[in-house]
N, C-alpha and C positions, 0 to 999 in steps of 0.2 A: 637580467639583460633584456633590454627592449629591441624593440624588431626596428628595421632600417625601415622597411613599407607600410605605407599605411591599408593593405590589401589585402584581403584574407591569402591565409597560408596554402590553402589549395589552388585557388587561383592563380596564386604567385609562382608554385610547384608547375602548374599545368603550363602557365605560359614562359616559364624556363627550357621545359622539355620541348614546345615548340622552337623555340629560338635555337634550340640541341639540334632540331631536325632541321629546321632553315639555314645552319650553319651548316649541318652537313653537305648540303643541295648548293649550297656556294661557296665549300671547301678551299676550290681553288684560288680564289680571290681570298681568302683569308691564310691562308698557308704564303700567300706571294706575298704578304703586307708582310707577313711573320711565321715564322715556323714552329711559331708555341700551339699552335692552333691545329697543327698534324697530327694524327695518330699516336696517342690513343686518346688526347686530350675528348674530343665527345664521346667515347666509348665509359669514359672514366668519369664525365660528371654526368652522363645520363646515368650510370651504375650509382652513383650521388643519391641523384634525387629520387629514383626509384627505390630506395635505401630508405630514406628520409620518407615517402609517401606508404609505405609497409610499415615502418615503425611508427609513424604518426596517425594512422587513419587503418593499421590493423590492430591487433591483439594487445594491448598494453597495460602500465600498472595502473592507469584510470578506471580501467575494466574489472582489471584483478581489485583494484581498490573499491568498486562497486558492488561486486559481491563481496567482498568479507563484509564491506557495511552491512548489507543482507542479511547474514549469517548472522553476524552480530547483534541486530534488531531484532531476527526473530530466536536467539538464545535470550536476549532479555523478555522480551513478549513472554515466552512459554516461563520463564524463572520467575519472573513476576505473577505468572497464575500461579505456579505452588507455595511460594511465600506467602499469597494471599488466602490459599485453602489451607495454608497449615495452620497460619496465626488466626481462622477463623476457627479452625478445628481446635486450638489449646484454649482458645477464649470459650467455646461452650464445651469444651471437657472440662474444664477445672472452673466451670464457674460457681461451684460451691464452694472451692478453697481458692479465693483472690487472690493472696498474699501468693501462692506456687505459683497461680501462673502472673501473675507481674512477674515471680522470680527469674521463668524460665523464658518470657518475654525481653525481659532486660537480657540476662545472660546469651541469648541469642541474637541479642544486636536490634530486637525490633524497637524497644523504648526510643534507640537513639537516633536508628537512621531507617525506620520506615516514612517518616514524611519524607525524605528527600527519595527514596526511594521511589515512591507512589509516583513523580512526576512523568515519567523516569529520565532520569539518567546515568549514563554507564557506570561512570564513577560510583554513585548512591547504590546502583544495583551488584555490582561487584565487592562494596564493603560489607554489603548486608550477608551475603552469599558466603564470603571468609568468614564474617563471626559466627555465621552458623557454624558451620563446619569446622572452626577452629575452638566453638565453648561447647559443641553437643561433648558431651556424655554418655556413658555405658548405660549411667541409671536414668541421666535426664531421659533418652531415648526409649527406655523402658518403661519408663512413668507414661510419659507421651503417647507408646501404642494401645497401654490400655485403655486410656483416656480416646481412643478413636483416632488417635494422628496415623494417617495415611503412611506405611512404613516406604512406599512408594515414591510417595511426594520427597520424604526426605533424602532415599538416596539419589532422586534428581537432583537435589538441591545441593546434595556433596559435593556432586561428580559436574553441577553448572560452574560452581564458585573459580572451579582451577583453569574449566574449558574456555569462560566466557574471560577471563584474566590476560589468556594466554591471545585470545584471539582480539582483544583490545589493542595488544602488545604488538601483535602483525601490522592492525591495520593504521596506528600509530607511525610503525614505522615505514609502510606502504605509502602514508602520506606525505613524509619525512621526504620522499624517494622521488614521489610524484611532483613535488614543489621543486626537487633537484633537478628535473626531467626538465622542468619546465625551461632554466637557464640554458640549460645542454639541448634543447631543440629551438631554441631563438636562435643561438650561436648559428646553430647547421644550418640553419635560414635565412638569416641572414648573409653566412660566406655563399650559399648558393646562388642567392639574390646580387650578390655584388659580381659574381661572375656571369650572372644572364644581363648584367648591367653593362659588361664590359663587349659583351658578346652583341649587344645592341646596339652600344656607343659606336662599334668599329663599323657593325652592317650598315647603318645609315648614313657613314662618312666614305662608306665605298662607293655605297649605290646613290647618292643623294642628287645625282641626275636620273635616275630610274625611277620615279617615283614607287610603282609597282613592287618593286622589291626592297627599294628604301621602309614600306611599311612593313615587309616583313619580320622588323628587327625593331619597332617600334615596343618597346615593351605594354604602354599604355590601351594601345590599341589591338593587342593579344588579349588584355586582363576584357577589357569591353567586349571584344569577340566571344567570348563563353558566356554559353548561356545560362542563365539563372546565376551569375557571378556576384558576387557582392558586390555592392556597393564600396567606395573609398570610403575609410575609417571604420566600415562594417565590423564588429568586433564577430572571431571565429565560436560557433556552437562551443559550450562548456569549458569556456578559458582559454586563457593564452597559451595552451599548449598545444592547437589544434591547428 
């Protein structure tokens, strides 16, 4: 869903909440045009939008979606050094018998998917991670430590393959969540906006011999009043969900 304003979504917030407090300071003239306008009607859309400026601009799944990225990059980081001290550690252990260690190279998934590994990406480093851990062996592993493979390195490399999987799988669907956020906070934005719209349209048709308080209800000239406000068309910091 696209936004009705072309204004950033804070600015748009901040000068709704003014037009909340300008309508409350001229209550009476708006309750006489109409009665929708009485109690608890500003109680209940200033509760709105301070609702909407907490979820949007405090703690969210952009944030939560931030760190597990985090998390996520530095489980591949650290898996990516042991995969690469261990296939250096079987390459000069067995490099008097080739034929074992291609065998144990292959059967570990390195023949197939260390190059796409090496780049990294998640995918390449999570398949690698599984074949380990899904073709070691009682004896492959036994072979392996005498030969100098770090018995360390490997049970990193078990206990990455299921962590790094699982936590793909969150932040997979944390983005899933966050692109769902995004519709569902235009909507609220937009209905907010159409009622700072409505609450402007009336102020200026009451007072429109007042000049002084006719601008109080100008929405344009709230959004310019703040300072450091965005510019029109200004797109908001880190997406359309802000």
């Amino acid at each position: 869903m696209k936004r009705k304003f072309n204004c950033g979504a804070l600015p748009m917030l901040v000068a709704a909440l003014t037009l909340v407090e300008n309508l409350e300071s001229e209550k009476a003239a708006f309750v006489a045009e109409s009665p929708v306008w009485d109690d608890p009607y500003t109680a209940n859309f200033r509760a709105a939008i301070e609702l909407l400026l907490t979820e949007v601009y405090g703690i969210n799944q952009k944030s939560e979606l931030r760190a597990m990225t985090s998390q996520v990059n530095q489980l591949v980081e650290g898996s990516m050094e042991d995969l690469r001290v261990v296939k250096s550690q079987i390459d000069r252990g067995f490099r008097q018998d080739p034929g074992q260690r291609d065998s144990l190279l292959e059967r570990l998934g390195y023949m197939a998917q260390w190059k796409a590994a090496v780049k990294p990406t998640q995918e390449a480093v999570i398949g690698l991670l599984l074949s380990f851990r899904n073709n070691l062996e009682a004896g492959m592993r036994t072979a392996m430590e005498e030969k100098g493979v770090s018995p360390a390195r490997i049970d990193q490399i078990l206990t990455a393959g299921d962590t790094l999987k699982q936590l793909n799988v969150t932040q997979e669907s944390l983005k899933g969540t966050t692109k769902l956020e995004v519709a569902q906070v235009n909507a609220q934005l937009n209905a907010i906006y159409d009622q700072a719209m409505d609450i402007g349209h009336l102020g200026q048709k009451l007072f429109r011999k007042d000049p002084l308080k006719k601008d109080l209800f100008v929405f344009t000239k709230l959004i310019k009043a703040q300072s450091g406000s965005a510019k029109s068309g200004t797109p908001d910091p880190e997406g359309a969900a802000v």
